[in-house]
C-alpha positions as CSV (number, residue, x, y, z in Angstrom):
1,X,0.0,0.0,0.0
2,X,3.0,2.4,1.1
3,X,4.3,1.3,-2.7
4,X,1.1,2.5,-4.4
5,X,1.0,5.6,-2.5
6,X,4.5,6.6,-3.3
7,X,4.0,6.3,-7.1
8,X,0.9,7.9,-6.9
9,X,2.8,10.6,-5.3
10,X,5.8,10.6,-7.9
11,X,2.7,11.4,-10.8
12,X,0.9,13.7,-9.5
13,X,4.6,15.6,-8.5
14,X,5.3,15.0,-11.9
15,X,2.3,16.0,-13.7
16,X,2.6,19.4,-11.3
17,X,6.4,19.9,-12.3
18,X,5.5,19.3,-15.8
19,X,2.8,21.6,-15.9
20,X,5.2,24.2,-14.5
21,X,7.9,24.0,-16.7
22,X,5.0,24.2,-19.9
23,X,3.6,27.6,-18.0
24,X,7.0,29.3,-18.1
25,X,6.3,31.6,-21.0
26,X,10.6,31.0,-21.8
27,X,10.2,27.5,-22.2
28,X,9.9,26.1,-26.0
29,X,9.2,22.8,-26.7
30,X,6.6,21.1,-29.2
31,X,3.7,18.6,-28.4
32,X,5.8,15.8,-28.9
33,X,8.3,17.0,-26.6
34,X,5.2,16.9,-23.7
35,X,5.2,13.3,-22.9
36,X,9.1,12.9,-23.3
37,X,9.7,15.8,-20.7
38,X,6.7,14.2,-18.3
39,X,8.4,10.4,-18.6
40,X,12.1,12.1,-17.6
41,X,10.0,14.2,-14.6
42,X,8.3,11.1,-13.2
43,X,11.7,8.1,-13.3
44,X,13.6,11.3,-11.8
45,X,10.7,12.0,-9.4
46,X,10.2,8.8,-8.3
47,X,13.9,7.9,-8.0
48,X,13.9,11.1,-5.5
49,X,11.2,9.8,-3.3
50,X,13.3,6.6,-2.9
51,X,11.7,4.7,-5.3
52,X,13.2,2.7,-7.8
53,X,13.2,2.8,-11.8
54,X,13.4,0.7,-14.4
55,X,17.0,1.5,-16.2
56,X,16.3,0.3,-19.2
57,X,16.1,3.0,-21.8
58,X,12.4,3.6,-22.9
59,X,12.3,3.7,-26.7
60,X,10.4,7.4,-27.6
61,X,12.5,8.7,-30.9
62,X,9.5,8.9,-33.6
63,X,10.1,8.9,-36.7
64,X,9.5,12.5,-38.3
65,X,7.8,12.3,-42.1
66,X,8.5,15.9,-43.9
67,X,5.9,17.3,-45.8
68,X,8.1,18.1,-48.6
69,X,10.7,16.8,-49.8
70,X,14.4,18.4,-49.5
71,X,14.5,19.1,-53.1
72,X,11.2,20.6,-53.2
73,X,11.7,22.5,-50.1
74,X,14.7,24.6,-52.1
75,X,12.7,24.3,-55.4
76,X,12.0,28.2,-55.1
77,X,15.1,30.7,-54.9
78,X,12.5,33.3,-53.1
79,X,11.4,30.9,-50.5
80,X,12.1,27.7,-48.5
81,X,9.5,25.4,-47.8
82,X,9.0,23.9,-44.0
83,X,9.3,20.2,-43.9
84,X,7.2,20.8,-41.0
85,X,4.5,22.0,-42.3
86,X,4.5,22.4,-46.0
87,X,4.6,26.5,-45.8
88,X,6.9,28.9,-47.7
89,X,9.3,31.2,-45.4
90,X,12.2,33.6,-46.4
91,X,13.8,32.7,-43.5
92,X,13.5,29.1,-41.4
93,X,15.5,30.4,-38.2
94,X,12.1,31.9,-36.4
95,X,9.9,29.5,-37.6
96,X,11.8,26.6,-35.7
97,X,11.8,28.9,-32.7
98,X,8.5,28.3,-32.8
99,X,8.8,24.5,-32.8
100,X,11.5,24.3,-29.8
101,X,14.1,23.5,-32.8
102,X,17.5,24.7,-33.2
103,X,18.7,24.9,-37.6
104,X,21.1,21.6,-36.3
105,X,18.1,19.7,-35.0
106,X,16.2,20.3,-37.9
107,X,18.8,19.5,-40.0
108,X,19.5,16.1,-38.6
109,X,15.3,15.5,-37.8
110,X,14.9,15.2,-41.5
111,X,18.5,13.9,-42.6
112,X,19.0,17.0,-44.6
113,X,23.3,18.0,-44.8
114,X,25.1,20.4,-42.8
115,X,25.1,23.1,-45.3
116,X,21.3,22.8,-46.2
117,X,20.3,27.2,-46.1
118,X,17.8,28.2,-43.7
119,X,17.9,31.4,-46.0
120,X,15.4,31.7,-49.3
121,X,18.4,32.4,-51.9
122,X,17.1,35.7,-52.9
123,X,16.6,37.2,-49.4
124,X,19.7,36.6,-48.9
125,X,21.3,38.1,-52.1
126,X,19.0,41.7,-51.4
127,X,20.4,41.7,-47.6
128,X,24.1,41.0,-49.1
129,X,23.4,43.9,-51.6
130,X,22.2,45.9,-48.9
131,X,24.8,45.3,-46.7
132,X,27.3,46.0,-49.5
133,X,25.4,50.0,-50.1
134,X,25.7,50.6,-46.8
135,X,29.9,49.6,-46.5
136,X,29.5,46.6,-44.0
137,X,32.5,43.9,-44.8
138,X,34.9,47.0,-45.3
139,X,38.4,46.6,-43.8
140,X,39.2,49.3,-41.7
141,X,41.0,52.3,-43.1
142,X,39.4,50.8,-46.8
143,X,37.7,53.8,-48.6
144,X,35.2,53.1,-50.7
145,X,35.7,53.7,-54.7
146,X,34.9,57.4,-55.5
147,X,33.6,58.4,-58.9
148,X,35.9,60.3,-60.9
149,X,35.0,63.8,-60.7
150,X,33.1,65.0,-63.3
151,X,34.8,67.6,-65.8
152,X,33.6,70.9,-65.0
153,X,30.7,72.4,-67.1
154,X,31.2,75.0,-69.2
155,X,29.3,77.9,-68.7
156,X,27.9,80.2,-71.1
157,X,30.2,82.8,-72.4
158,X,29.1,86.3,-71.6
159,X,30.2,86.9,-75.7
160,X,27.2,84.6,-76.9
161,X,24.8,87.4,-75.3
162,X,25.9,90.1,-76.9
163,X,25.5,88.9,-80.4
């Protein structure tokens, strides 16, 4: 009975600890991350109250389907498309905010290479040209090219007035 108690104890501290951490408005994590995160609270809960756990690893990795595929998610050069959800974005980096991902965990969740972009290509040519107007990459003491003054303009003779 003591037994029964204990563990009852260990999941409702754990469901209460879980539901914590999801109401901290810093935390970001996905709805598959949920019952991961309240597994790992409940075996460390329990082994805290004295109980004991089983050690051997619990099996949760799921296999992720993309919605596109990688070749169709660069077919565009003004947008990427998610694999996570089929939409178009200039830029991936926020959008996996959103999902509690990191570009590297993306990148190996769907078995894409190291230098897949998380950049539509021509966002990122416009904010290279951009950068390039405004002098960023400069080296120091690096002046940028002047124009060759323009010859100076003749101006009207005073002689073709008095014709």
């Amino acid at each position: 009975m003591a037994e029964d108690t204990t563990d009852l104890n260990a999941v409702e501290l754990a469901t209460e600890l879980t539901i914590a951490w999801l109401g901290n408005p810093n935390t970001r994590s996905s709805a598959e991350d949920v019952p991961a995160f309240l597994g790992k609270m409940h075996e460390t809960v329990s082994t805290l109250l004295g109980g004991t756990t089983d050690t051997t690893p619990v099996e949760t990795a799921t296999e992720y389907t993309p919605a596109v595929t990688a070749r169709k998610s660069l077919a565009s050069k003004d947008h990427i498309i998610s694999m996570i959800d089929g939409k178009s974005y200039k830029t991936l980096r926020r959008h996996l905010a959103t999902h509690g991902m990191t570009p590297a965990e993306y990148r190996e969740r769907y078995g894409l290479k190291p230098d897949y972009p998380m950049v539509a290509e021509n966002y990122s040519e416009s904010r290279r040209a951009m950068a390039k107007k405004i002098g960023l990459g400069r080296k120091p003491g690096a002046r940028k090219p002047e124009a060759a003054p323009a010859a100076p303009r003749k101006r009207k003779s005073d002689t073709a007035g008095a014709e």
